[in-house]
C-alpha positions as semicolon CSV with decimal commas, in nm:
position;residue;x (nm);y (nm);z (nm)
1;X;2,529;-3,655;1,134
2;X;2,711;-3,895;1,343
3;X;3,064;-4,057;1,216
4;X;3,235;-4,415;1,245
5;X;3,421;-4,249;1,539
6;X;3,104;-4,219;1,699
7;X;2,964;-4,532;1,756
8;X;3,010;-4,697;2,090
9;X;3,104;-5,076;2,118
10;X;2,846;-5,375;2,006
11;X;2,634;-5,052;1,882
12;X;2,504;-5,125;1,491
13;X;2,510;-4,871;1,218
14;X;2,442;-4,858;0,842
15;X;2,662;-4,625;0,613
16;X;2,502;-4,326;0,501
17;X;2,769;-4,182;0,308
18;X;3,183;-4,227;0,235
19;X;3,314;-3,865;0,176
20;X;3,542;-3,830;-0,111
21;X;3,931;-3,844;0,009
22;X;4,316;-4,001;-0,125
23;X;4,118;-4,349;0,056
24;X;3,763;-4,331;-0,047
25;X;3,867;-4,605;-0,336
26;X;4,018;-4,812;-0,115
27;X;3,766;-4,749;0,128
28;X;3,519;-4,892;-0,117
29;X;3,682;-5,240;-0,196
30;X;3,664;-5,291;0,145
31;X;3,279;-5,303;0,184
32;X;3,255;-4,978;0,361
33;X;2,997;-4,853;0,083
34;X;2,647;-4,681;0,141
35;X;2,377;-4,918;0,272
36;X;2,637;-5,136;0,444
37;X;2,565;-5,262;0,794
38;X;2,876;-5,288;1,030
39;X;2,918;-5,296;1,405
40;X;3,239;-5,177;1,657
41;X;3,397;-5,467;1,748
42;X;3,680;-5,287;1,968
43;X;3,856;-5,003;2,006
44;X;4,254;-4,957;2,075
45;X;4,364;-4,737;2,367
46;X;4,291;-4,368;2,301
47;X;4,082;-4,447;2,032
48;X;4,308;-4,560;1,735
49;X;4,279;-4,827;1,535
50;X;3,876;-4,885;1,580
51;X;3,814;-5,296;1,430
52;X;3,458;-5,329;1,293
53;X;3,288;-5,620;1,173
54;X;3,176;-5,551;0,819
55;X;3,046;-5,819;0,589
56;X;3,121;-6,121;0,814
57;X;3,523;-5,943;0,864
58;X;3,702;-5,783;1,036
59;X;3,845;-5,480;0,958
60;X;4,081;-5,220;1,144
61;X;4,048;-4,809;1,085
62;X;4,245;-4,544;1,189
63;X;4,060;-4,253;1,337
64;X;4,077;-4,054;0,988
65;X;3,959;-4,296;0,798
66;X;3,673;-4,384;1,022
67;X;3,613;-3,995;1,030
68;X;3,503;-4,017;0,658
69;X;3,241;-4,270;0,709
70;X;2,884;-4,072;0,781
71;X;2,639;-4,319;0,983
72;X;2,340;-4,393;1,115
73;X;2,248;-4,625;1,400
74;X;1,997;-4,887;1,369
């Protein structure tokens, strides 16, 4: 099962699953919740902070939180 981390740029996604961490809550009010649809908007050097476009925003990850979100590409 692919991860956040895994999806190239422009590629689409859905959320399959959030596993359970300290951030999972936080995590949630954000949108990233099962079903969502989201998209890679662009990725730092090195891979850290990821921004994807979730829900019409914009929102910037760290590699361990994108880690913990289980996806699937559409």
């Amino acid at each position: 099962m692919s991860t956040l981390l895994d999806l190239e740029l422009g590629n689409k996604a859905v959320i399959l699953e959030v596993l359970q961490s300290s951030l999972s809550a936080k995590m949630a009010e954000m949108g990233l919740i099962e079903g969502a649809e989201l998209s890679v908007a662009f990725k730092a050097p090195f891979g850290d902070p990821i921004a994807i476009e979730l829900n019409g925003s914009l929102l910037s990850l760290r590699k361990k939180e994108a880690s913990l979100v289980k996806i699937q590409l559409i």
